[in-house]
N, C-alpha and C positions, 0 to 999 in steps of 0.2 A: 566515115570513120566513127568506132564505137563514143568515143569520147564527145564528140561533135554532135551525135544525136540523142547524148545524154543530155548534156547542156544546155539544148537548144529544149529538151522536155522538161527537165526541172525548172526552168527558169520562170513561165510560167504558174509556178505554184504560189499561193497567195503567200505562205511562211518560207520562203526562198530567201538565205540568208549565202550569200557569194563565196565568204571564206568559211564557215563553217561547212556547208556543204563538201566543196574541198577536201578541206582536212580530214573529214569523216569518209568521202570516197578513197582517200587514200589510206585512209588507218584498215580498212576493211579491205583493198586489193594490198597490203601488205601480212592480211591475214591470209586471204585464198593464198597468194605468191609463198609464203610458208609453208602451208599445207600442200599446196603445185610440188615445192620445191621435196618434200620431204616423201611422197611419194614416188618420185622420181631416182629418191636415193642418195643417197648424201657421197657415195664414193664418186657420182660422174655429174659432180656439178663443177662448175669452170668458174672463174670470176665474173661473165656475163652473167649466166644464169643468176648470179645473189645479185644484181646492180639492174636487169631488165623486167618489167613486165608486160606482159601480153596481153591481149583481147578478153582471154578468160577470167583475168584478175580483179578483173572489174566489173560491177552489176551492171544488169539492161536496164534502162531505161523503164521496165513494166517493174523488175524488180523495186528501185527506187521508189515507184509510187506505191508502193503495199504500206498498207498504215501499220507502222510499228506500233509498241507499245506508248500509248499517250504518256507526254509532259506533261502536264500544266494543265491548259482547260480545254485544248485542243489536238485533234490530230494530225 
């Protein structure tokens, strides 16, 4: 499962923070899920479609570990 091999590689990370992680996985597959949704078309969406996300909604695992833009005094 995608989720289950994200987890199992971020956790590992020296600045691996449980809920923030989380919430920031979810703020960003509710962004693809928007964008999913909106190219898909907005007339043949059903109430699943706005309430479910898929496998794509969500980053790989390699994605996660690209060093974004530094915080603070680390990446």
């Amino acid at each position: 499962m995608k989720l289950d091999d994200l987890f199992e590689t971020v956790s590992h990370q020296k600045d691996f923070g449980n809920g923030r992680f989380v919430r920031n996985l979810l703020e960003k597959a509710e962004l693809k899920q928007a964008s999913r949704l909106i190219a898909y078309g907005v007339e043949n969406l059903c109430e699943e479609d706005l309430t479910t996300f898929v496998a794509e909604d969500f980053e790989t695992p390699q994605e996660m570990l690209v060093c974004q833009e530094p915080i603070g005094f680390f990446c």
